[in-house]
C-alpha positions as CSV (number, residue, x, y, z in Angstrom):
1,X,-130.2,363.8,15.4
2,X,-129.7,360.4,16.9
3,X,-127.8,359.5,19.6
4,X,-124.4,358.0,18.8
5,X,-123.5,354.3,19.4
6,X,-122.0,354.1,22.8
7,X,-118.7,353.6,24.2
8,X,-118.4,350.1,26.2
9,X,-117.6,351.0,30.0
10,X,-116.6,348.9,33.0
11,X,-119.9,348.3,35.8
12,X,-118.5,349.9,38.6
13,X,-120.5,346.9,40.8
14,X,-118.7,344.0,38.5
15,X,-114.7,344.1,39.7
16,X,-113.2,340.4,37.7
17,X,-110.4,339.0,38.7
18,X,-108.7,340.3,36.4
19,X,-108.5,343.7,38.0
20,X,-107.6,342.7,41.1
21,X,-104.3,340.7,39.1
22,X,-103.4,344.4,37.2
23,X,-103.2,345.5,40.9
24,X,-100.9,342.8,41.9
25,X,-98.6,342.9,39.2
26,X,-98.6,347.0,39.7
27,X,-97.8,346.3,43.3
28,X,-94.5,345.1,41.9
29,X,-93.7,347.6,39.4
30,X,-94.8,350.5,42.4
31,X,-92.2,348.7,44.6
32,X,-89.3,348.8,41.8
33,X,-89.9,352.4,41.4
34,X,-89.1,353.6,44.7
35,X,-86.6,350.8,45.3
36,X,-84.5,352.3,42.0
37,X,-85.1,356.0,43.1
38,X,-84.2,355.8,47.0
39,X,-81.3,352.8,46.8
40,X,-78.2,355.4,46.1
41,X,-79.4,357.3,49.5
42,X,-78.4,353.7,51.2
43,X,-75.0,353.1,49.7
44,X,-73.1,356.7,49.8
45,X,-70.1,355.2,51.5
46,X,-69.8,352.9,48.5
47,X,-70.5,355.4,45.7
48,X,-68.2,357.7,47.2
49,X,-65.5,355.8,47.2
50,X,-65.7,354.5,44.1
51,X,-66.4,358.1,42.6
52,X,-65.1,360.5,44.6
53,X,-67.4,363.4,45.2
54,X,-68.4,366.3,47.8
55,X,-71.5,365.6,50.0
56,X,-72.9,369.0,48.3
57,X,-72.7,366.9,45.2
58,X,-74.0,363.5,46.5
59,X,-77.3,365.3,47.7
60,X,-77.5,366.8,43.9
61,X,-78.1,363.5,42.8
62,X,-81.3,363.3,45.0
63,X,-82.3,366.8,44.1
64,X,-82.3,366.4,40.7
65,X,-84.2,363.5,40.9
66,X,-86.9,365.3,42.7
67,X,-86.5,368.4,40.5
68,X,-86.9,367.1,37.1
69,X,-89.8,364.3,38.6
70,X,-92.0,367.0,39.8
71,X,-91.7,369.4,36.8
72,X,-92.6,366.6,34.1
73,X,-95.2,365.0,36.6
74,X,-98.1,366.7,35.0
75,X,-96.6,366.0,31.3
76,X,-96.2,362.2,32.1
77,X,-99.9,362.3,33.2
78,X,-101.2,364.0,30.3
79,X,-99.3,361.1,28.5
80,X,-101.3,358.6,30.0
81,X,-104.7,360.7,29.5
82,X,-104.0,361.4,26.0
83,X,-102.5,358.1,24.3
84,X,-102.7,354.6,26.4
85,X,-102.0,353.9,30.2
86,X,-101.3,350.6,29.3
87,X,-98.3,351.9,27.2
88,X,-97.2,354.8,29.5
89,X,-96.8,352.2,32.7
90,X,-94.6,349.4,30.4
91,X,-92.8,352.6,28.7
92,X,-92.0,354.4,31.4
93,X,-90.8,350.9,33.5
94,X,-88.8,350.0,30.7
95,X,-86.9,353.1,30.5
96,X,-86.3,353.9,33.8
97,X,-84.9,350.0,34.4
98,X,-82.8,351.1,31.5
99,X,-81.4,353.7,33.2
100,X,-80.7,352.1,36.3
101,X,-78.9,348.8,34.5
102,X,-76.9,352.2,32.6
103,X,-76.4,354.0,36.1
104,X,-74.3,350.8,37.1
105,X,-71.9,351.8,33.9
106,X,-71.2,355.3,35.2
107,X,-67.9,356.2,36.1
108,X,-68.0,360.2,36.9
109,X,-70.0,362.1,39.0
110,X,-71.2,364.0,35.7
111,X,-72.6,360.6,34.1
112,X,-74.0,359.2,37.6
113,X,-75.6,363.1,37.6
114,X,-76.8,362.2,34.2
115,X,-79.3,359.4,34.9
116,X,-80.7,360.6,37.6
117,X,-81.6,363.2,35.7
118,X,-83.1,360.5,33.1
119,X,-84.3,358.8,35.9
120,X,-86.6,361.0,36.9
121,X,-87.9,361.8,33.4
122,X,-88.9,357.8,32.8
123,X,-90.1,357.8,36.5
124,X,-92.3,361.0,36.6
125,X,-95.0,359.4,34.1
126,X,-95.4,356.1,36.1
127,X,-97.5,356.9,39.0
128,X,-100.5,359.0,37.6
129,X,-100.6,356.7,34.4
130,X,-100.8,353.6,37.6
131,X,-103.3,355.0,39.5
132,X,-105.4,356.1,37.0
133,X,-105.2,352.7,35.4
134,X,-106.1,351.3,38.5
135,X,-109.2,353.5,39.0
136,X,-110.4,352.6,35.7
137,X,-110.8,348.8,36.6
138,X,-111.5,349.3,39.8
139,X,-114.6,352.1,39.8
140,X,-117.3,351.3,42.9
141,X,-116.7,349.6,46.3
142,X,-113.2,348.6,45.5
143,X,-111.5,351.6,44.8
144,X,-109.7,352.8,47.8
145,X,-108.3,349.2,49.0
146,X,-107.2,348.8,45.4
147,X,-105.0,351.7,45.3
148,X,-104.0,351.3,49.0
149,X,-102.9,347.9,48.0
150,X,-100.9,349.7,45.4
151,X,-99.6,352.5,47.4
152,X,-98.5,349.0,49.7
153,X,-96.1,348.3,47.2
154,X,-94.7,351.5,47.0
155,X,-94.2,351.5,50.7
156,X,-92.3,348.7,50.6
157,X,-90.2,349.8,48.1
158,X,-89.3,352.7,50.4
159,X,-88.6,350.1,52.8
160,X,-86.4,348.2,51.1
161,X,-84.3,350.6,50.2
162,X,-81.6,348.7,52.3
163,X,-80.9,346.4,50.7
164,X,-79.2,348.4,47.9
165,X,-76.5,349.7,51.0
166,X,-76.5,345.5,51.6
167,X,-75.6,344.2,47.7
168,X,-73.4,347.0,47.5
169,X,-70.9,346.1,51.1
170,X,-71.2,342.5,49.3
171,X,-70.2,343.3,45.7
172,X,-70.1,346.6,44.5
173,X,-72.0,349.8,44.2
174,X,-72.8,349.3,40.8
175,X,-73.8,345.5,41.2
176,X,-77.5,346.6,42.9
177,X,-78.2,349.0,40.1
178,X,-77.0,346.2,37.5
179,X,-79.7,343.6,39.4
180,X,-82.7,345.2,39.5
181,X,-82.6,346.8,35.8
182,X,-82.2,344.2,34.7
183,X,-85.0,342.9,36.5
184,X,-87.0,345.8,35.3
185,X,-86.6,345.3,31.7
186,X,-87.6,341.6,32.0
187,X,-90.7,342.4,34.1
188,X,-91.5,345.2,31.0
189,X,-91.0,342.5,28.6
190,X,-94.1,340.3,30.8
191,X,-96.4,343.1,31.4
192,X,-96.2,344.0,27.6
193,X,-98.2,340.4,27.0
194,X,-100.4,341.1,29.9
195,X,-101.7,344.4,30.6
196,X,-104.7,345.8,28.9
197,X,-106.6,348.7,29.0
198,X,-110.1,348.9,30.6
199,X,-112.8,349.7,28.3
200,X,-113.5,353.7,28.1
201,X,-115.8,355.0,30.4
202,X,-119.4,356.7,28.1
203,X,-118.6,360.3,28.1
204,X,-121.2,362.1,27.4
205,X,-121.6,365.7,25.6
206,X,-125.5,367.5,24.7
207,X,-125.4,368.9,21.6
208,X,-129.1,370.2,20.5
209,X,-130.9,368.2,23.4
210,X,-129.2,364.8,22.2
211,X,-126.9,363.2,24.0
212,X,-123.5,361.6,22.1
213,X,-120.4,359.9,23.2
214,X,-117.2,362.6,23.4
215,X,-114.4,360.8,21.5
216,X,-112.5,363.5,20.6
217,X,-108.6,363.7,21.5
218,X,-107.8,366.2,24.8
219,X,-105.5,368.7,24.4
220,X,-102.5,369.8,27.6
221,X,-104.3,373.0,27.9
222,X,-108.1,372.3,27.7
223,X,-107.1,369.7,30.2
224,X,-105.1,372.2,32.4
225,X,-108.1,374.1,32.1
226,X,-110.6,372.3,33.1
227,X,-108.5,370.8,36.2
228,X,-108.4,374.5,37.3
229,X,-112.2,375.3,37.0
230,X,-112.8,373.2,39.7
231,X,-112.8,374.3,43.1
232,X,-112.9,370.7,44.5
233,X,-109.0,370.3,42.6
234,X,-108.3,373.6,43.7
235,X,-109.0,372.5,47.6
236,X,-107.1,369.5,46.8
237,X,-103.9,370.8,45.1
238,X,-103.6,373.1,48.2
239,X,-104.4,370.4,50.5
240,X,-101.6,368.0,48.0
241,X,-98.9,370.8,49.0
242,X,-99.5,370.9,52.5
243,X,-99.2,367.6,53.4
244,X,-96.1,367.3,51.1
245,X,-94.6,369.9,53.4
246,X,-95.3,367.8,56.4
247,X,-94.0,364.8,55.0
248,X,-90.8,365.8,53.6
249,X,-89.9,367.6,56.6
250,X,-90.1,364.5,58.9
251,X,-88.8,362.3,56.4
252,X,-85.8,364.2,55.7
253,X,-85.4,365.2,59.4
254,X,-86.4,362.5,61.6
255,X,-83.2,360.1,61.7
256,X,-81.3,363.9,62.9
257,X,-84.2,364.0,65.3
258,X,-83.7,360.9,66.8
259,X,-79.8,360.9,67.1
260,X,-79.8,364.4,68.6
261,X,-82.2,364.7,70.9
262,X,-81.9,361.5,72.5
263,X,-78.7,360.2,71.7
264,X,-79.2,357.2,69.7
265,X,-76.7,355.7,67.5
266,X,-77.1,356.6,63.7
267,X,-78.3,352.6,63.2
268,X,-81.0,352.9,65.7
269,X,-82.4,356.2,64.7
270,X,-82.0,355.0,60.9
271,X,-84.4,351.8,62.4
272,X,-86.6,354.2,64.2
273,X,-87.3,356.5,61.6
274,X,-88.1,354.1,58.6
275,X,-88.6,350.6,60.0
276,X,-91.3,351.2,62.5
277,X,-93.2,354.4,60.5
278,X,-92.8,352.1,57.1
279,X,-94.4,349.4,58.8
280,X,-97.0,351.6,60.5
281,X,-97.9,353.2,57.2
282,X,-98.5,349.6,55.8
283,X,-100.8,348.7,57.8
284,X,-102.4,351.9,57.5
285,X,-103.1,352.1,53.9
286,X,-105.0,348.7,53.7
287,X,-107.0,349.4,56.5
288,X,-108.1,352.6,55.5
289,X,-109.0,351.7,51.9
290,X,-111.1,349.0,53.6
291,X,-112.7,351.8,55.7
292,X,-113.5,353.8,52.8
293,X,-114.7,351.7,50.5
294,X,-116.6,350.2,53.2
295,X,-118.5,353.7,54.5
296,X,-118.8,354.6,51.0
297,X,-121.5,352.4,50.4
298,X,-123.4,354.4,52.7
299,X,-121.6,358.1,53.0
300,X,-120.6,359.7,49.5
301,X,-118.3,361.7,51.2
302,X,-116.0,358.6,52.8
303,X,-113.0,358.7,50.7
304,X,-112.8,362.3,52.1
305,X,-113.4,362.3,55.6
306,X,-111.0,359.3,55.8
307,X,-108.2,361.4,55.0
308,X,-109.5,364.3,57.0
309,X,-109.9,362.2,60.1
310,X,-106.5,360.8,59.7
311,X,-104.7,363.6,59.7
312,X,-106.8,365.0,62.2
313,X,-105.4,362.5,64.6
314,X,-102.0,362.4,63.1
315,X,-101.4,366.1,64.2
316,X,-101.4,365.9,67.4
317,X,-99.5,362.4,67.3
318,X,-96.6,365.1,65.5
319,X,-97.1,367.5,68.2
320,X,-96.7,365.4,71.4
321,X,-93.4,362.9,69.7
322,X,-91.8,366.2,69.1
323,X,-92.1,368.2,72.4
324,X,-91.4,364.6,74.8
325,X,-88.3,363.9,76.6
326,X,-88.9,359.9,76.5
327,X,-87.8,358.0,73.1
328,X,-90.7,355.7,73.4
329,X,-93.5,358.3,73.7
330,X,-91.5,360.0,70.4
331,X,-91.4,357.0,68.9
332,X,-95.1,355.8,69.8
333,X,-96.3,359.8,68.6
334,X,-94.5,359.3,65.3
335,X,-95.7,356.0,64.3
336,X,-99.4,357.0,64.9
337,X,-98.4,359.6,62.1
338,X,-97.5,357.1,60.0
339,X,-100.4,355.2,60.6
340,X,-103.2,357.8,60.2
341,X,-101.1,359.6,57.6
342,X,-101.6,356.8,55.3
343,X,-105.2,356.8,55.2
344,X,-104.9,359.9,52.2
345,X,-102.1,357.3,50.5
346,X,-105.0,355.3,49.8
347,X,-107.8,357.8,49.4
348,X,-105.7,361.0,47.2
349,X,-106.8,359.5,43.7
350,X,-110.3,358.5,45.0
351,X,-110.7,362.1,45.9
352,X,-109.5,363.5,42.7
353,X,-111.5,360.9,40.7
354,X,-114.8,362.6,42.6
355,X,-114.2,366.3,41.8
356,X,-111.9,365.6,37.8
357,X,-113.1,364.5,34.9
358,X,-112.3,361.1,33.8
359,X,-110.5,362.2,31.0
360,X,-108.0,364.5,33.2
361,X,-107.3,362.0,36.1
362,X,-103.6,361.1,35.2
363,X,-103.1,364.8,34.1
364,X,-104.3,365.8,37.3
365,X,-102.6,363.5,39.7
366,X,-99.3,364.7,37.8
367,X,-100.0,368.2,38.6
368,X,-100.9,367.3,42.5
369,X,-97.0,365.6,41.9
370,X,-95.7,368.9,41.0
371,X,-96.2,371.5,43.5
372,X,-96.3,368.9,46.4
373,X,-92.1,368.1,44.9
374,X,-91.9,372.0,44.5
375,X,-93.6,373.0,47.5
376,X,-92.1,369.9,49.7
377,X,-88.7,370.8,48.3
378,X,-88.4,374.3,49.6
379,X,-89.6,372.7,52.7
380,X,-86.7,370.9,53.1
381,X,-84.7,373.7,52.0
382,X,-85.9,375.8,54.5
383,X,-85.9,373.1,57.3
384,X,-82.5,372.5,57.1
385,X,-81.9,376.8,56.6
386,X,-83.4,377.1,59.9
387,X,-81.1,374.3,61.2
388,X,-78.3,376.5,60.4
389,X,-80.0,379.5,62.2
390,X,-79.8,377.1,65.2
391,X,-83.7,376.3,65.0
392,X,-84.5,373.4,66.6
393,X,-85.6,370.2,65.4
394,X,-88.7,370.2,67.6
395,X,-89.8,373.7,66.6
396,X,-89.8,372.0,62.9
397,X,-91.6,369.5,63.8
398,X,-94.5,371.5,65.5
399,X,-94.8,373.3,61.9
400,X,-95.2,369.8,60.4
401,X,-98.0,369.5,62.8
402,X,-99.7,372.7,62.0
403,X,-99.9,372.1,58.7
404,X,-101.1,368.3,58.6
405,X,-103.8,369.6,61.0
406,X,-104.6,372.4,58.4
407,X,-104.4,369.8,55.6
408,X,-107.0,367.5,57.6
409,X,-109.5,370.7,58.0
410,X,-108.7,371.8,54.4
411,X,-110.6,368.4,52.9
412,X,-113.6,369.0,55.1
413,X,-113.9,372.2,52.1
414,X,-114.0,369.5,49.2
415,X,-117.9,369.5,48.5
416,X,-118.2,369.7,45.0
417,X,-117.9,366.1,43.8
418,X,-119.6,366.3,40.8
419,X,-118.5,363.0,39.3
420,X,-118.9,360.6,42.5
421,X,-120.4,357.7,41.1
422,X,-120.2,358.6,37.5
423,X,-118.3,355.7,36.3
């Protein structure tokens, strides 16, 4: 039996400049997604007023957001595993700006309830299907800094989440939702004539001592499956849930943190909770996917100790901003967090490109969305249940530090990278 003709595949040591543009232009549609999800936090007043509502009711809108993105996550990845990322990223962009131009038309809390809950259908299929289009160009030295440089974009998406609050004192609540899907469905239209898929990697099966080129279709399950047969994803889907926890409790928490315990107004502790630890994070995503992609070349084991080291220093950063009395030594302790805690931002889908199968990246990256929505949600559920039992803020935080110190140690367990190098 002779061996099948072979799939073309990218040379992991040959990145063109063409790869390096997908990553830019991504950058952009990363940003947008954020920016469209975490806007309504910045312009309550606004939306209340125009559409009266409960504060019970304006968090649903989050929630359900979160809710519905985390369940379909692994879904939207499949998606992009079983058909074309190409497709899935300029699909799921042009939906979700859709929605957003249509979440500018609603005029009951039931319709603005609606799209979110569309929202975060269209939404829950972009990331994997990015990142795993992203790897797939980008498959040697390059890897980390390209998908920190991605992950950037996102960042500053959170970040700019301002400046729907901003449009929406100087027109209307509607008007910033209006803008930027708008915007969206343009930039769809651009990447439709641009974006192309990378070549398939050669995967190979044996069948009677010869080797032949796997082409046939993957199925949810096998996929599932095979995900779950590793211990390597195992170790990361734990690690994946724990450092969710961690982050949505500070995230969701800090501002409070800030006003409370030292008596800043709600402007300042807005600024110091998302200005400085946006900006910090920044920074620490490129750097660290230089790092790794740097030590790589001579550790195979980089893009995981990165991570591990990060968080290893970003624990006790937690520990010491939430047990001081001084704002800046809080303030100093939380954006080393956000520094260090960036370095897995840039390194999560290089780890899970080591230890999953090519075929079962986006699938798997969905899944590591799920239970780090699920799990991170019932942290914040909890966190703010143990407000209401009169649990301190600082005793929160101190879990939040436990468990990104756990999460650090957890990846030092991630040893069976069978497909390092592979492609």
């Amino acid at each position: 039996m002779g061996q099948a003709n072979p799939i073309p595949f990218v040379n992991a040591d040959h990145v063109t400049g063409r790869a390096w543009l997908y990553v830019f232009l991504l950058c952009i549609v990363g940003c947008l997604n954020y920016l469209d999800r975490i806007m309504i936090t910045t312009m309550r007043t606004s939306i209340v007023d125009a559409i009266p509502m409960s504060d019970a009711q304006f968090g649903l809108l989050t929630a359900v957001f979160l809710w519905v993105y985390g369940v379909l996550s692994p879904f939207g990845g499949f998606l992009a595993d079983r058909f074309s990322r190409r497709k899935v990223i300029i699909g799921s962009l042009l939906v979700w700006s859709i929605v957003t131009w249509l979440t500018s038309k609603a005029t009951t809390f039931e319709e603005l309830l609606a799209t979110r809950a569309l929202m975060g259908i269209s939404e829950a299929c972009y990331i994997p299907a990015a990142l795993a289009f992203i790897t797939d160009y980008h498959r040697g030295k390059t890897r980390s800094l390209a998908v920190g440089l991605h992950m950037g974009g996102v960042i500053a998406g959170q970040a700019l989440g301002f400046v729907g609050g901003w449009l929406a004192e100087g027109h209307s609540w509607a008007f910033p939702f209006s803008l930027f899907g708008l915007f969206g469905i343009g930039y769809a239209i651009v990447l439709a004539f641009i974006l192309r898929d990378a070549p398939p990697v050669r995967h190979v099966e044996t069948h009677g001592g010869d080797e032949v080129a796997a082409s046939k279709r993957i199925g949810f399950g096998e996929a599932v499956a095979a995900l779950f047969g590793r211990r390597g994803f195992l170790i990361a889907l734990v690690f994946w849930s724990l450092f969710g926890v961690s982050g949505w409790l500070i995230i969701g928490w800090l501002p409070t943190y800030y006003k409370e315990h030292f008596g800043l107004s709600q402007s300042v502790a807005g600024l110091y909770a998302t200005g400085y630890l946006y900006t910090a994070s920044l920074i620490g995503v490129l750097l660290s996917g230089l790092w790794a992609d740097w030590w790589s070349k001579t550790n195979p084991r980089a893009r995981i100790l990165v991570p591990a080291l990060g968080l290893l220093v970003a624990a006790p950063g937690i520990w010491v901003a939430s047990t001081t009395g001084v704002v800046a030594i809080a303030l100093a302790g939380f954006t080393l967090y956000a520094f260090t805690r960036a370095f897995t931002d840039s390194n999560m889908m290089p780890i899970l490109c080591m230890v999953a199968d090519t075929r079962y990246r986006a699938t798997g990256y969905g899944i590591l969305n799920f239970f780090s929505c699920l799990i991170g949600g019932i942290g914040l559920y909890m966190g703010g249940y143990l407000r209401d039992a009169s649990v301190d803020l600082s005793n929160l935080f101190i879990l939040a530090a436990i468990t990104t110190a756990a999460g650090g140690l957890l990846l030092f367990l991630i040893k069976d990278y069978k497909y390092a190098g592979r492609d």
